[in-house]
C-alpha positions in Angstrom: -25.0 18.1 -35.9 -24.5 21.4 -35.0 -26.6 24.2 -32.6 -26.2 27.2 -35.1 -24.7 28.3 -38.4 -24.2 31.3 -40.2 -23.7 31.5 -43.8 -22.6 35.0 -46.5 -23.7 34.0 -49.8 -23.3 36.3 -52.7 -25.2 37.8 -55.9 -24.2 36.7 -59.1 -24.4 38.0 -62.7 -25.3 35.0 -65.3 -25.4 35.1 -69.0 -21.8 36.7 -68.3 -21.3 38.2 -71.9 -22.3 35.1 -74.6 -22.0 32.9 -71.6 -26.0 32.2 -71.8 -26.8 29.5 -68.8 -23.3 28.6 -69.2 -21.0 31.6 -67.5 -21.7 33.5 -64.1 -19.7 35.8 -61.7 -20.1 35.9 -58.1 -19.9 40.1 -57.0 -19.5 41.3 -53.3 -23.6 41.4 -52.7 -24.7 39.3 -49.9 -27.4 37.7 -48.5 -26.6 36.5 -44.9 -28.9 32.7 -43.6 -28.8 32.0 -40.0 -29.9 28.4 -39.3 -30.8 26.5 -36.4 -33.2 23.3 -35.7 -36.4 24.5 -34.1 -39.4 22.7 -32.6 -41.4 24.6 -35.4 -40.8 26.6 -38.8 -39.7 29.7 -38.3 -38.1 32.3 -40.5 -37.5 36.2 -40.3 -36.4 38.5 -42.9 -35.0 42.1 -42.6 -33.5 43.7 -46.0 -34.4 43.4 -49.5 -37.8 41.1 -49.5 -38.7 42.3 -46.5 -42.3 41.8 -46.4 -42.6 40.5 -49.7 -40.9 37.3 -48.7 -42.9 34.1 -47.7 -42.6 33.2 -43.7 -44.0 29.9 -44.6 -42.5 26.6 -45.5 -42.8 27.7 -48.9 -40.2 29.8 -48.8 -37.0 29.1 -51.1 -34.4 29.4 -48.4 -36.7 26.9 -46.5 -37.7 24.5 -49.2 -33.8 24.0 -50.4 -32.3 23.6 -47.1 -35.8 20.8 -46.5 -34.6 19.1 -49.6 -30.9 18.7 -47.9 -32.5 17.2 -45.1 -34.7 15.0 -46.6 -31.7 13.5 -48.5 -30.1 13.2 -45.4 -33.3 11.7 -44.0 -33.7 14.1 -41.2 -36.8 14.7 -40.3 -36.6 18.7 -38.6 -38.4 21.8 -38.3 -35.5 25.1 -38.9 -35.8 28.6 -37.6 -34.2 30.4 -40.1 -33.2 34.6 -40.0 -32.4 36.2 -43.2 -30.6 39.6 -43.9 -30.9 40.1 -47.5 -28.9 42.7 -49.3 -29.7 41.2 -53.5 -32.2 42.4 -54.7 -35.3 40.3 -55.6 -36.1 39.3 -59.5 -33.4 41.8 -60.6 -30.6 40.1 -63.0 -28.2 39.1 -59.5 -29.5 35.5 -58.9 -31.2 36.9 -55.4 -32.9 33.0 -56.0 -29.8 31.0 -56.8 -28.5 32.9 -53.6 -31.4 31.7 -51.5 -30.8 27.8 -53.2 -27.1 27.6 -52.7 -27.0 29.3 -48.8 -30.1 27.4 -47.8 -28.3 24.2 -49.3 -25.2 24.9 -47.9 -26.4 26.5 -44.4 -28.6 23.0 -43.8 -25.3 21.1 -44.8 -23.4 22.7 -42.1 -25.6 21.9 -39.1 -25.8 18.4 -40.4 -22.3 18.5 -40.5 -21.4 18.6 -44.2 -22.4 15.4 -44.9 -22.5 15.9 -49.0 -19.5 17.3 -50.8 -19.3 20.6 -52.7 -20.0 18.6 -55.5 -22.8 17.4 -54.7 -24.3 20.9 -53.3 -23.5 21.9 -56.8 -25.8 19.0 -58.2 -28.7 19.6 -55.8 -28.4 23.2 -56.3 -28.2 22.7 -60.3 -31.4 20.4 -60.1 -33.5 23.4 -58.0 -32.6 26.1 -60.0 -32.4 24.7 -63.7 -29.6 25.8 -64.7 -25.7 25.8 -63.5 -24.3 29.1 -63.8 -25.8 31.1 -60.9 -25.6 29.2 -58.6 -22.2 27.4 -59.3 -20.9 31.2 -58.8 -22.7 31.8 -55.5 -21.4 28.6 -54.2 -17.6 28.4 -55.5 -17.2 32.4 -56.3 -14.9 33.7 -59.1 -16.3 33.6 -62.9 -17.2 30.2 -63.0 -17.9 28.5 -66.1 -20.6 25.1 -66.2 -22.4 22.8 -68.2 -24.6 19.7 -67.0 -23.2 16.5 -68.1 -26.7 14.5 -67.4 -26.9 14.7 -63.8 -23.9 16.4 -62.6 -22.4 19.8 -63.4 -18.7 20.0 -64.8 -17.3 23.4 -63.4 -14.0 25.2 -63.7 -13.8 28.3 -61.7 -11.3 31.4 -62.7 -10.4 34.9 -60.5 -11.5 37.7 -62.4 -8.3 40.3 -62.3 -9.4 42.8 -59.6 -9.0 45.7 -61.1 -12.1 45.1 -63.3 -15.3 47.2 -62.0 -18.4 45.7 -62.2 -20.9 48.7 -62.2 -24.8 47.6 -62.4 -27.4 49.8 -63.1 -30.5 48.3 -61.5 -34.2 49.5 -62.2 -36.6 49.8 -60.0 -39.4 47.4 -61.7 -38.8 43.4 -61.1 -38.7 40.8 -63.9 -39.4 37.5 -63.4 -36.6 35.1 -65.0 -40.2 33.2 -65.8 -41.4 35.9 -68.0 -37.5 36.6 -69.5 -37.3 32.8 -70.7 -40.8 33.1 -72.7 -39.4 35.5 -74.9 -36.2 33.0 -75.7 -36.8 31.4 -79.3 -36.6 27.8 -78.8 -34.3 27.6 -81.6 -31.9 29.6 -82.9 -29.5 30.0 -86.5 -25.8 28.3 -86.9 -25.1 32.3 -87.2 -26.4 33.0 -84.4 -24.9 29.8 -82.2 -21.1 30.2 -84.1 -21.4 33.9 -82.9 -21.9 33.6 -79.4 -20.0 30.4 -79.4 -16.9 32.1 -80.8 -17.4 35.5 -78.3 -17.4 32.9 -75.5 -14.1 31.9 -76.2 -12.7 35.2 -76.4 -14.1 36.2 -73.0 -12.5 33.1 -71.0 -9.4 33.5 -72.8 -9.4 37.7 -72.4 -10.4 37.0 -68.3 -7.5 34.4 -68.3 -5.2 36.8 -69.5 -6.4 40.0 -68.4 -6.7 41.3 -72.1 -9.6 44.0 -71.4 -8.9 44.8 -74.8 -11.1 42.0 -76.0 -13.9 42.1 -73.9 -16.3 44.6 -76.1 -16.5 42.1 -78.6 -16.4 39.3 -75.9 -19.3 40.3 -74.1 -21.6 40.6 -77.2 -24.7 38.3 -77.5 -27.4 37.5 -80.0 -29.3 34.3 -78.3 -31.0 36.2 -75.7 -30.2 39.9 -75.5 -32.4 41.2 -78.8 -35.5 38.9 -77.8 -35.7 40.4 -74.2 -35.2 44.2 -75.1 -38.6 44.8 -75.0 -38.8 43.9 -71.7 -36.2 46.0 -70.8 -36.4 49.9 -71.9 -33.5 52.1 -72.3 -31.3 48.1 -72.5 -30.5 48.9 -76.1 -29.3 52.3 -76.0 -27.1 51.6 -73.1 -25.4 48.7 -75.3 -25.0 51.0 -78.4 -23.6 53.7 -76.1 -21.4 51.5 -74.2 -18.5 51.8 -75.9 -18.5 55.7 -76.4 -19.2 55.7 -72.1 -15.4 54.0 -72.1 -17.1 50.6 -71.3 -15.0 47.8 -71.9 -18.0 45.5 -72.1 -21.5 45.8 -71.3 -24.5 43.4 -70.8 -27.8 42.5 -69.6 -27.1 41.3 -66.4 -28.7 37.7 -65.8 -32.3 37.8 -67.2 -32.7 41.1 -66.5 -33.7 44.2 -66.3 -30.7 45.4 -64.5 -27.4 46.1 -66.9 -23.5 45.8 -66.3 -21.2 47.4 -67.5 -17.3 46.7 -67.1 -14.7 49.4 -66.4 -11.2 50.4 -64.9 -12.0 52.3 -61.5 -11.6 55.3 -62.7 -14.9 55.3 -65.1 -17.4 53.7 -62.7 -19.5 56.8 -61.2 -19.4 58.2 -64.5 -20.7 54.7 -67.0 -23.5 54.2 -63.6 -24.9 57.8 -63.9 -25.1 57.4 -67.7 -26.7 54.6 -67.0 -29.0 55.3 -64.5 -30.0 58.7 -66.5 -31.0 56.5 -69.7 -33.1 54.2 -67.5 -34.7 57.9 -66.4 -35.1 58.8 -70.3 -37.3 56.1 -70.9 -39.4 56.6 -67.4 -37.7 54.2 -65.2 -36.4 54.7 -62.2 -32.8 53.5 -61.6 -29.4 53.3 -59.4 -26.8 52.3 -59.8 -23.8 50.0 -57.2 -20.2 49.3 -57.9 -19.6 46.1 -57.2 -15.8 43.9 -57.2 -15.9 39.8 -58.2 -16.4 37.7 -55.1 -13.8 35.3 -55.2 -14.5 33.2 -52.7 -18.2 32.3 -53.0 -20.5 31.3 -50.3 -18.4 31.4 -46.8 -19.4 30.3 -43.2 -19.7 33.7 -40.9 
C-alpha cells in the first residue's frame, strides 16, 4: 500500500457525433484526486463544485474509490482533496471523471491490485454506461460497448490539429432529466442513420478525412428529443456549417455544445456560439479544448 497518491483525470465529451452511449473523447479538462488513508473521512474541494459538493461519505469520488476497497476487502477511512476544473452536470462527464479517478486513485494506494480492465468494468457498472468513462480512463476517442459484464474497447488518437471548441451555458442539466426525454424505442430509419454516420466518423477520425465529419457527426436518436431542454441547441446545429464547422454536436447530455474546427476558426465558431446561447437568454462561454490522449495519469 501506498502513503499518498495523486491522480489528473480528464473531461470527456460522449454521444461523440451518432456515437450515442457508445463513442466518447477525453479533452485536456482536469479534475485533480489526492488520496490518502485517514483515521476518519475526510474530503476537501476547491474549484468547480466548490460548495456544492458533498463532504460526506456520500460523495462520488468517495463512494467509487469505497467500492474499490471493499472489493479488495479493505476496510479504511480516506482523506481525500479535490481540485476540480469540469464543470458539474454540463455535457463533460464531470461524474464519470469523479468514478474513474476515485477508482483508479483508490487502486494506486492499494497498489493496483485490479487491471485497467477491470477499472473499466467497475467504472462501467457505476456509471451505466461505457463511453465516458472508458475516455477518462484510457484517453483518445474511445469507442465501447458492454458485452454482458465487461466492456469491449478500442481506443484511437484523434489527429491533433482538430479543435474541440465547447460552448458551455451557465444552467446545469442533469443527465437524469436528459435520458427522460429519450424514446424508449426508436424507427429502423432512425437506427440505419446513426448506425451508418457512426461508421463514417471512426473511419474519417482513422484517416483524418475532416471532410466527412458534418455528415458524421449528425444524430437523430437523442439530439431532436432533448432540444427543448437545450435553447439556442438547434440554431447552432443549422448554423454550423455556414460558422466553417466541420461538425457540431450536443456535447454529452447536454446543455453544453461542440463544435469541431481547424485552429484558425475556434474564437470565431465559440463567440457565435456563445452569442446564440445570449439570443435565447442564456448565459454562455466558451473553452478551446485539444483531445487528451493519454487519459487518466498519476501526478
Amino acid at each position: 500500500m501506498k502513503g499518498l497518491v495523486r491522480v489528473k483525470v480528464p473531461a470527456s465529451i460522449a454521444n461523440f457525433g451518432p456515437g450515442f452511449d457508445c463513442i466518447g473523447t477525453a479533452v485536456n479538462l482536469y479534475n485533480f484526486i489526492e488520496m490518502e488513508f485517514s483515521d476518519f473521512p475526510k474530503i476537501e474541494v476547491s474549484g468547480e463544485g466548490q460548495g456544492k459538493i458533498s463532504l460526506g461519505e456520500d460523495n462520488l469520488v468517495y463512494r467509487a474509490a469505497s467500492t474499490i476497497l471493499k472489493k479488495a476487502n479493505i476496510e479504511k477511512k480516506l482523506y481525500i482533496r479535490l481540485k476540480n476544473e469540469i464543470p458539474l452536470a454540463r455535457g463533460l462527464g464531470s461524474s464519470a471523471a469523479c468514478i474513474a479517478g476515485g477508482m483508479i486513485a483508490a487502486n494506486l494506494l492499494l497498489g493496483s491490485p485490479f487491471n485497467k480492465e477491470e477499472i473499466i468494468n467497475f467504472a462501467t457498472e457505476m456509471e451505466g454506461h461505457p463511453d465516458n468513462v472508458v475516455a477518462a480512463i484510457v484517453g483518445g476517442l474511445a469507442i465501447s460497448v458492454k458485452v454482458n459484464d465487461r466492456v469491449v474497447y478500442k481506443k484511437l488518437s484523434m489527429p491533433p490539429s482538430l479543435k474541440i471548441v465547447v460552448a458551455i451555458p451557465e444552467f446545469e442539466l442533469k443527465t437524469e432529466r436528459a435520458r427522460e426525454v429519450i424514446p424508449q424505442k426508436v424507427s429502423l430509419k432512425d437506427a440505419v442513420f446513426n448506425i451508418g454516420r457512426t461508421a463514417l466518423l471512426v473511419a474519417g477520425i482513422c484517416e483524418g478525412d475532416f471532410s466527412l465529419l458534418q455528415v458524421a457527426t449528425q444524430d437523430v436518436l437523442h439530439q431532436p428529443y432533448r432540444k427543448s431542454l437545450v435553447p439556442g441547441m438547434e440554431e447552432i446545429l443549422e448554423e454550423a456549417l455556414a460558422m466553417g464547422m466541420l461538425g457540431c454536436f450536443l456535447s454529452g447530455a447536454g446543455p453544453s455544445v461542440v463544435g469541431l474546427v481547424q485552429e484558425g476558426k475556434a474564437k470565431e465558431v465559440g463567440e457565435f456560439m456563445v452569442g446564440v446561447f445570449e439570443k435565447k437568454g442564456v448565459k454562455a462561454r466558451y473553452i478551446i479544448l485539444d483531445t487528451c490522449n493519454e487519459g487518466t495519469s498519476i501526478v
